[in-house]
Every structure is written in C-alpha cells, then in structure tokens.
DOBA-696162 format. One line per 3 residues: for each residue x, y, z of N, C-alpha, C. Coordinates in Angstrom, 2 decimals. Layout:
X Y Z X Y Z X Y Z  ...
This chain:
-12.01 -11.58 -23.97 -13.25 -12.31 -23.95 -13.35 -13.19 -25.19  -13.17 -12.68 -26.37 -12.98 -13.60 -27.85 -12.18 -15.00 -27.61  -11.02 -14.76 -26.76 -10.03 -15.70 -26.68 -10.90 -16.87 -25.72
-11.22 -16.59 -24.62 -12.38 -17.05 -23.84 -13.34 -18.00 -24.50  -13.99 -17.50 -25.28 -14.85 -17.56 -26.60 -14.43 -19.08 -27.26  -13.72 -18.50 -28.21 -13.21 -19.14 -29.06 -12.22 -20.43 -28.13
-11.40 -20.38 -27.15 -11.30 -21.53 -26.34 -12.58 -22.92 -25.68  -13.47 -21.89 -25.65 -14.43 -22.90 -25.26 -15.42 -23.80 -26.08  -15.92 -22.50 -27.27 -16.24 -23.84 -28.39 -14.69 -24.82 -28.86
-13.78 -24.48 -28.88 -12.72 -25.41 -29.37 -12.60 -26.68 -28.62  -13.07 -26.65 -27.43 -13.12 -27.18 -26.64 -14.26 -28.36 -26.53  -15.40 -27.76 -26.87 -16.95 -28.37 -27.12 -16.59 -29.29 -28.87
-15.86 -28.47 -29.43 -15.62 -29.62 -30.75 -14.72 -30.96 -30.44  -13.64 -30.80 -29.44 -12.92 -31.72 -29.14 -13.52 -32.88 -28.60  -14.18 -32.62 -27.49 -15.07 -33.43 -26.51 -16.46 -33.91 -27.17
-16.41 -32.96 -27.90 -18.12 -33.63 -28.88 -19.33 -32.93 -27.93  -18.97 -32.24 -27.29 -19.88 -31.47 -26.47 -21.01 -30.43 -27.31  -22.20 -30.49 -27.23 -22.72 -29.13 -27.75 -22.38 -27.39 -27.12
-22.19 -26.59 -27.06 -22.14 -25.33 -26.32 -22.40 -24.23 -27.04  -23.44 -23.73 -26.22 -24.30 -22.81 -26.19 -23.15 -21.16 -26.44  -22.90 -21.02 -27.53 -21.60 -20.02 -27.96 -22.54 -18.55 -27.03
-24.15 -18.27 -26.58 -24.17 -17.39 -25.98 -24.25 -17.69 -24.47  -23.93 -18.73 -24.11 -24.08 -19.38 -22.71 -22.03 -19.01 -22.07  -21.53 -19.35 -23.27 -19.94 -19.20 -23.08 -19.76 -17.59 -23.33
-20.14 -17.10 -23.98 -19.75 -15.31 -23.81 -20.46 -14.95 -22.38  -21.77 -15.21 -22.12 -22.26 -14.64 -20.43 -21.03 -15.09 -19.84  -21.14 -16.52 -19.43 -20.23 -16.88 -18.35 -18.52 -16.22 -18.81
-17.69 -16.13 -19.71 -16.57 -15.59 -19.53 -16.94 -13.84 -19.36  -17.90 -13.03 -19.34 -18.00 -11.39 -18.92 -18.31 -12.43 -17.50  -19.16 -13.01 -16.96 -19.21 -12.30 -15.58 -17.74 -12.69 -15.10
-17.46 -13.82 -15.34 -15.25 -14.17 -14.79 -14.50 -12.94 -14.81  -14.42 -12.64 -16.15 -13.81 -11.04 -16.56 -14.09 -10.37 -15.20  -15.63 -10.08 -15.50 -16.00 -8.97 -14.31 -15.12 -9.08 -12.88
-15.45 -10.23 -12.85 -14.85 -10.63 -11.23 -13.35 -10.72 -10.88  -13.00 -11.31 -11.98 -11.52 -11.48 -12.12 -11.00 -9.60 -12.31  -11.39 -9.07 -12.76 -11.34 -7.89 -13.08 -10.96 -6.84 -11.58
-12.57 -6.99 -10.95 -12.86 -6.19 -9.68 -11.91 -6.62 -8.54  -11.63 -7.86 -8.96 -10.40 -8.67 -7.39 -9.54 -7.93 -7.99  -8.88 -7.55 -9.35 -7.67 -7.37 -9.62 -7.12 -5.75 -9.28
-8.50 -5.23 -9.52 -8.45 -3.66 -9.05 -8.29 -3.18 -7.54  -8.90 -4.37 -7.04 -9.07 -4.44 -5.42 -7.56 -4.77 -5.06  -6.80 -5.30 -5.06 -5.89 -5.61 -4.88 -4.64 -4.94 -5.05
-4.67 -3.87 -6.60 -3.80 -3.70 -7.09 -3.58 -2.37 -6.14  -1.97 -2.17 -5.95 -1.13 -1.24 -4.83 -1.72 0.40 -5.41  -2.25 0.94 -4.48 -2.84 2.85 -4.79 -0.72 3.33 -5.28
-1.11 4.45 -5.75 -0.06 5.16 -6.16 0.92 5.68 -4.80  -0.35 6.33 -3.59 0.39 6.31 -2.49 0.62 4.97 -2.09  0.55 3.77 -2.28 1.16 2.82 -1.71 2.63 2.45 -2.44
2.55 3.00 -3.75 3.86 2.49 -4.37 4.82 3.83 -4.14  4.22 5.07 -3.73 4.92 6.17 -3.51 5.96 6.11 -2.05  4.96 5.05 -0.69 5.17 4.60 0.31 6.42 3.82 0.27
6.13 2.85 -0.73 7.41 2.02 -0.96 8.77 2.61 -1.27  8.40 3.37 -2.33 10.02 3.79 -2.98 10.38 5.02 -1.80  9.88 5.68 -0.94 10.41 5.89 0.55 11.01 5.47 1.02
10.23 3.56 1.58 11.28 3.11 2.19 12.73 2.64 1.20  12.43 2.66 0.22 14.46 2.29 -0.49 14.72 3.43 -0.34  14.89 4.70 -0.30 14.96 5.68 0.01 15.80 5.43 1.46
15.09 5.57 2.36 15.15 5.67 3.65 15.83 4.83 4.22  15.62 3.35 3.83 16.87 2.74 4.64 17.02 1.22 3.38  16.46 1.17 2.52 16.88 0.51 0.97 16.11 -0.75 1.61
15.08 -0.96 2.14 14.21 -1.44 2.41 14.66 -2.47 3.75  15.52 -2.43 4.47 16.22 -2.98 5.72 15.06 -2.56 6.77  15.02 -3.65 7.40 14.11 -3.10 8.64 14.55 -3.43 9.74
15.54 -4.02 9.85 16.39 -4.17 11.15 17.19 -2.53 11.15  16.99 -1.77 10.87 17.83 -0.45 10.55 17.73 0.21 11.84  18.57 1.18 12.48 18.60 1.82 14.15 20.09 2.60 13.47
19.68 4.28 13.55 20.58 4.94 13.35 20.20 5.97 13.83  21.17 6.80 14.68 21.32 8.05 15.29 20.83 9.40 14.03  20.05 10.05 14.43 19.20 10.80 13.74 20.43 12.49 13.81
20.13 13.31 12.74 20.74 14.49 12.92 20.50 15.32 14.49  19.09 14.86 14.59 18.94 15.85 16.14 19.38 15.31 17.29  20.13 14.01 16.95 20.46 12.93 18.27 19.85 12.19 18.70
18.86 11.67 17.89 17.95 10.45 18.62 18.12 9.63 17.56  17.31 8.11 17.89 17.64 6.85 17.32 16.24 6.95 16.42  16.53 6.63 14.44 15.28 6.37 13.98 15.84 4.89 14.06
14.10 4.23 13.31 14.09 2.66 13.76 13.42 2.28 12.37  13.98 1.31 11.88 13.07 0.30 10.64 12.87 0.75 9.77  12.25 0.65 9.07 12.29 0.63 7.03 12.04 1.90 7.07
10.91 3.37 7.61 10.46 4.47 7.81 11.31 5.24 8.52  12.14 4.52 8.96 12.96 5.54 10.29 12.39 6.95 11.02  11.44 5.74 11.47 10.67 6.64 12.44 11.53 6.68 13.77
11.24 7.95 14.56 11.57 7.95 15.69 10.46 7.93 16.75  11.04 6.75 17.63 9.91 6.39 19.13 8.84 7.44 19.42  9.24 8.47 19.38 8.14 9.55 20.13 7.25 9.55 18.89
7.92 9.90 17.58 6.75 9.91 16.44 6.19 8.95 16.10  6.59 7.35 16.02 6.02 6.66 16.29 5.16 6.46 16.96  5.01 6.56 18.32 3.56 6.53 18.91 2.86 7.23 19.29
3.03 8.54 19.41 2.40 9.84 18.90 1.29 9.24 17.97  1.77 9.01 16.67 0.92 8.85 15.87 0.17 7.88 15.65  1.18 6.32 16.04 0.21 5.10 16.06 -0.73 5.44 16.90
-0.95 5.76 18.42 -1.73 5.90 19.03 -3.17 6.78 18.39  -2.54 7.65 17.71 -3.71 8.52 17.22 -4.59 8.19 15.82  -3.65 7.00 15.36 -4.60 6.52 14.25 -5.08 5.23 14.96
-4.71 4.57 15.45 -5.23 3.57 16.23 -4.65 2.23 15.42  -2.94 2.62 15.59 -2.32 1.47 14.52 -1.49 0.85 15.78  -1.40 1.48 17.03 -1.04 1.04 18.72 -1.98 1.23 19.54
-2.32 0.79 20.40 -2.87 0.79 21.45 -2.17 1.16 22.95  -2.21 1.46 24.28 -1.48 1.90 24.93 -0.94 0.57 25.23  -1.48 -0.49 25.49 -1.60 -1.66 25.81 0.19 -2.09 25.27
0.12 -1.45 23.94 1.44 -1.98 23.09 2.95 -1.28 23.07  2.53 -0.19 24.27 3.77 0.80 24.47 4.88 0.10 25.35  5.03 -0.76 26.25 5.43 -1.61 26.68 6.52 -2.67 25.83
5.85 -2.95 24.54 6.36 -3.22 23.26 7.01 -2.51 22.24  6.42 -1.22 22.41 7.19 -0.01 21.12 8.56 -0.60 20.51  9.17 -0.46 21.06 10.86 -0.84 20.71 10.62 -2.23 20.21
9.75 -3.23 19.78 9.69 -4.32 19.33 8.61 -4.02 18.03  7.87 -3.09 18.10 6.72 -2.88 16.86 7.56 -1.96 16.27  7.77 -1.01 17.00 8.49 0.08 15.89 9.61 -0.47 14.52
9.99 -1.49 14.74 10.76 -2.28 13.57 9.74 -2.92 12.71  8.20 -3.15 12.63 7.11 -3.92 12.06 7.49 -2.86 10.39  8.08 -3.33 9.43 7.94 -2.55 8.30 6.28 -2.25 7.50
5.34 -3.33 7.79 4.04 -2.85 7.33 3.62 -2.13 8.08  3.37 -1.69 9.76 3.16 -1.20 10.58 3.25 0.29 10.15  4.66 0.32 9.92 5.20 1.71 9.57 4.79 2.07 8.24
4.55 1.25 7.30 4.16 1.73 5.67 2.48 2.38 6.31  1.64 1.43 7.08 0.40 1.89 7.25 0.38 3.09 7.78  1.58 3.36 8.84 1.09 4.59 9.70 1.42 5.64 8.65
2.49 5.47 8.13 3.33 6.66 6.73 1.82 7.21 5.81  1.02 6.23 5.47 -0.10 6.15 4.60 -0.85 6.73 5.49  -1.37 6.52 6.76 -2.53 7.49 7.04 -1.69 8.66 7.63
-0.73 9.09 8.32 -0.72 10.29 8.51 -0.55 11.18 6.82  -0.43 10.72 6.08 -0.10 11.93 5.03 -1.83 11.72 4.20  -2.27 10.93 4.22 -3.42 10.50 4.21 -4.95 12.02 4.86
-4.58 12.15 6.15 -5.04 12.63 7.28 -4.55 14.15 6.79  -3.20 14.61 6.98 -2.61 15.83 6.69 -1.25 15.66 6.19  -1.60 16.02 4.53 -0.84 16.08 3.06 0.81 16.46 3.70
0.86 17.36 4.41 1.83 18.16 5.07 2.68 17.29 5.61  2.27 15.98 6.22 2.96 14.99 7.10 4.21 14.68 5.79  4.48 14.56 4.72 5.22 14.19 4.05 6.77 14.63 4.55
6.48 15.98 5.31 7.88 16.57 5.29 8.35 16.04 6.14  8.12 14.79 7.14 8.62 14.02 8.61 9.75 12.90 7.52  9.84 13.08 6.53 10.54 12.27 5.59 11.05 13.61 4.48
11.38 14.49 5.08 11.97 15.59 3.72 13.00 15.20 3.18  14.26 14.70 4.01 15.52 14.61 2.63 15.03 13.64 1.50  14.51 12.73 2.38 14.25 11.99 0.94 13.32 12.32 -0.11
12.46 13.44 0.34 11.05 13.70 -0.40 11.89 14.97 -1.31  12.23 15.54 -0.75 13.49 17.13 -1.46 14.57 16.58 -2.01  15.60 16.29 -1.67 16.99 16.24 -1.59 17.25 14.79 -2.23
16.73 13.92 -1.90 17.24 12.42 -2.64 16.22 12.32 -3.69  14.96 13.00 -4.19 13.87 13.33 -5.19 12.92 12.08 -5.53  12.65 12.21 -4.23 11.13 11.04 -4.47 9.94 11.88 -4.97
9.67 13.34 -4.84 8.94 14.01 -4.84 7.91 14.24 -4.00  7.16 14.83 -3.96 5.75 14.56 -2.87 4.60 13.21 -3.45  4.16 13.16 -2.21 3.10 11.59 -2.30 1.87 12.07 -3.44
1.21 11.35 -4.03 0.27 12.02 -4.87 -0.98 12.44 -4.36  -1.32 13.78 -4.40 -2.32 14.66 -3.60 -3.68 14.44 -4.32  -3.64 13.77 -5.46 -4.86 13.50 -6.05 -5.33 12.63 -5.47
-5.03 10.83 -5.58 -5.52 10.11 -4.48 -6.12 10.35 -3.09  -5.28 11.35 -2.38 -5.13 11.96 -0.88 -6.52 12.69 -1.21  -6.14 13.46 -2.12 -7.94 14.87 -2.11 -9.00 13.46 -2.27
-9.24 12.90 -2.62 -10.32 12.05 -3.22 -10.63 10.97 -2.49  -9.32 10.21 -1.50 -9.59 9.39 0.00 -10.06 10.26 0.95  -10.01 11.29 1.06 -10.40 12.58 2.22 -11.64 12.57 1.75
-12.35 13.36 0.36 -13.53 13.72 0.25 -14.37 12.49 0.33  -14.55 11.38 0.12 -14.78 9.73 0.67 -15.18 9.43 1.93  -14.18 9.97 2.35 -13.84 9.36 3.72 -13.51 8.22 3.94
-12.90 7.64 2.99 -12.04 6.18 3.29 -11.01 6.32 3.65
C-alpha cells in the first residue's frame, strides 16, 4: 500500500496535479481489498493441487491415455478412470447426465471432467481416495488433505 502511496503523489508532482495523499491511501486499500479477494478466489484449494499431482502420477498428465487395468478392464484419461466408475459416479454427482451416456467413451477422456469428479467424490467420502491407491501408497502422493475436506463438508460447499 506505501508503494501505492508514494507512486501516486510522485505522480501528482510530475503532472502538477494536487492529490489528496488521504484520498490515494482509501482508494489503493479498497484495490488491495479487491485485488486481494479475486486473488484468493481464484487461487487452486490444496485438494485441487493434491488432484493435480495425481494426475502426473497417474498417467504424467496425458489424457489421450487407454490402458488395460490389473483387473482387465480399460482405464481412460488423465484419472484413469474406468467406464463403470466413471459414470457411476458422474451420474451421482451430477457431472453426467443420462442424456451423456451415449457419449461416455468421448467425456470420459475430458481431463477437467475427471479432476472435478476426483474432487467431489473424495470431497463427499474421504475414503474415495483409495480408487487411486498405488499412486496414493506406493508411488507416495499421500492422502488428499482431510482438513479442507472436514471444513467443505461442515459448510456444505
């Protein structure tokens, strides 16, 4: 805010302008403020950056990805989700519609699609993390952070 400050009378001496040095501190706090609140608004939750380093994890952020799963089925895209869990769950958070099952095999590759659904099922129930265990155990991403999770739950956001 000083810098703010001190830019703007420097500014009022150049131009020959008078300025009101408490007219220039209001107006740079409310900017701050605002500039501030967009920046918080914006900035990625911990589960969103926890989401991310998953997908390098999981398929090093490729979303054209389709690989035969240990149990014999095909995962798909940055999450390597598989079809049934895929819409299992989109359907139940309401990130598909039935309307879009027809399509599955064309959304199921959507990499935000899949970051959103990853985010509310573990979101919903903490437990969902283990639908991604090697990488959460074994390659050591660790678990998603349960503090955020307790505190979006008690909210209800």
């Amino acid at each position: 805010m000083n810098f703010l400050i001190l830019q703007t009378l420097a500014a009022s001496i150049v131009t020959g302008t008078l300025v009101n040095p408490l007219l220039a501190i209001q107006t740079s706090t409310t900017f701050n403020q605002s500039f501030l609140s967009d920046a918080v608004a914006q900035a990625p939750s911990e589960l969103d950056r926890w989401v991310d380093d998953l997908v390098q994890l999981e398929s090093e952020g490729r979303t054209n990805l389709r690989i035969v799963d240990a149990n014999g089925y095909y995962s798909y895209g940055c999450l390597q989700f598989q079809k049934r869990t895929f819409e299992k769950y989109g359907l139940m958070y309401n990130v598909i519609t039935n309307d879009d099952l027809p399509n599955v095999k064309k959304l199921i590759y959507d990499c935000e699609l899949q970051k959103k659904l990853a985010k509310l099922m573990i979101e919903d129930y903490y437990g969902n993390w283990r639908k991604w265990y090697t990488s959460v155990t074994k390659k050591g991403l660790g678990l998603p952070p349960k503090d955020e999770i307790l505190t979006l739950a008690s909210t209800g956001k």
